[in-house]
N, C-alpha and C positions, 0 to 999 in steps of 0.2 A: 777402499778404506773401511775398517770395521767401524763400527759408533756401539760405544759401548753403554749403555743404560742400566743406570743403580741408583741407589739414594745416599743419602750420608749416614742412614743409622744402617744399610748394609756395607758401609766402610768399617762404620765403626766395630760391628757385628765382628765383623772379619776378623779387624787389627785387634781386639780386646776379647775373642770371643775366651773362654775359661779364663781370664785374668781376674786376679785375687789379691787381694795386701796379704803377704807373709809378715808371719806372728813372728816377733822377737826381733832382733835387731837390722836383721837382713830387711831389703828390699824387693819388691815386683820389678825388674830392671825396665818393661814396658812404662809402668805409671811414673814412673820416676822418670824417664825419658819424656814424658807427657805434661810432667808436672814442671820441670826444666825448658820443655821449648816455650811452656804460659810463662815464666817465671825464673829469675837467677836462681831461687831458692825452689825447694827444700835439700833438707837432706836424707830424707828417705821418704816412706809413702804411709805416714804415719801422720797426714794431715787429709782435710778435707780435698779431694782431687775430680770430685764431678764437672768441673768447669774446662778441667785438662784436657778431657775426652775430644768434646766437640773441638776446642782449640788443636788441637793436634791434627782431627781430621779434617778441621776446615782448612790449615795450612796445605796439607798435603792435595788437598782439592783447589787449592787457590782461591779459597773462598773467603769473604768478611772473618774478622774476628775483634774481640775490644783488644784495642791500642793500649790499655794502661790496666791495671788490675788483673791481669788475664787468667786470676786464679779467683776470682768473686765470682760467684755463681751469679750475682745482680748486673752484673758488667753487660751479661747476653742482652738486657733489656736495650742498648743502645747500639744492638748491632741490626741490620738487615731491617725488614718490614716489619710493621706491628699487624698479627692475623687476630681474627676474630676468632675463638673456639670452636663455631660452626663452621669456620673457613680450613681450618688445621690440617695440614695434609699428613698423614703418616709417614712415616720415614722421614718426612725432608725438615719439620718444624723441627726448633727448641721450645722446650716447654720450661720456662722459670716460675719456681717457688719460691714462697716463704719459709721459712725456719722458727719456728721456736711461739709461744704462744700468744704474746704482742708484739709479732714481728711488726714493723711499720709497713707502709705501704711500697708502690713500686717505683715513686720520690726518690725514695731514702736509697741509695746504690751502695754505699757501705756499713751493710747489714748484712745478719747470713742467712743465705739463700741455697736454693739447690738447683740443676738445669739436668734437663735429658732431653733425649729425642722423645717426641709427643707419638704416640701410638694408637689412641683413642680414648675414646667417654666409656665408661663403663657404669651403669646409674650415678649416682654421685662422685665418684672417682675419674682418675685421670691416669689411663695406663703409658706409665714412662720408662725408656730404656736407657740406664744412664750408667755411669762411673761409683764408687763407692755408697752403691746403695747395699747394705747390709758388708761392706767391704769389700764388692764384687762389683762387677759389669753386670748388670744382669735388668729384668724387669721386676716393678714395682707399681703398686696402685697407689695411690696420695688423693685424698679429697682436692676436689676442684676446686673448694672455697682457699685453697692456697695459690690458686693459679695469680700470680703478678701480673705474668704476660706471654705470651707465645712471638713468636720469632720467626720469620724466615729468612734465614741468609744463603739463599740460593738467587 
């Protein structure tokens, strides 16, 4: 028997790799499949969909995911273990942020947030690869003072 070994953000790499929101009325038919198994709604991919991502490949992993909200980027905070930043593993963590410049703390679960796979520290920064960052899959740095929490649901 083969044993196959990968992480969750080389699923997501995979399943999302050049995915993008199409401009204009059309859809990404991936995020919108993504945004559909978190959630009855929407109807296109013309909302926030960073929460989808890992939702999607944590089903297909069979792994944790939140039971209610599944499109809140704050929802991650009550999934799986809480790690410490020094503890964070690449690939395998979710990294949840804050949003906006008095966002509340990591209490408050319905507020907006953001969630990616955690990738490292880079001086003050937080290298994260996530769903609608700039409208794309892709990576992004975000100051560490937004970190809420990290996550492992493995």
């Amino acid at each position: 028997m083969n044993i196959i070994h990968t992480t969750a953000l080389e699923v997501a790499k995979n399943l999302f790799k050049d995915v993008q929101e199409v401009e204009g009325p059309e859809s990404h038919p991936l995020i919108l499949a993504a945004l559909r198994m978190a959630a009855e709604w929407p109807e296109n991919d013309e909302v926030p969909w960073c929460a989808a991502v890992p939702f999607m490949v944590c089903q297909a992993l069979g792994l944790p995911r939140p039971k209610a909200a599944g499109l809140m980027a704050r929802a991650w905070l009550g999934v799986g273990q809480s790690v410490p930043l020094e503890d964070a593993a690449p690939g395998f963590d979710l990294v949840i942020l804050a949003r906006g410049e008095d966002a509340p703390g990591p209490e408050v679960l319905n507020a907006p947030g953001h969630v990616g796979y955690f990738l490292g520290v880079q001086g003050s920064k937080v290298l994260v690869w996530g769903g609608n960052q700039t409208d794309a899959f892709n990576l992004a740095y975000f100051p560490s003072s937004r970190i809420l929490g990290i996550r492992r649901v493995v």
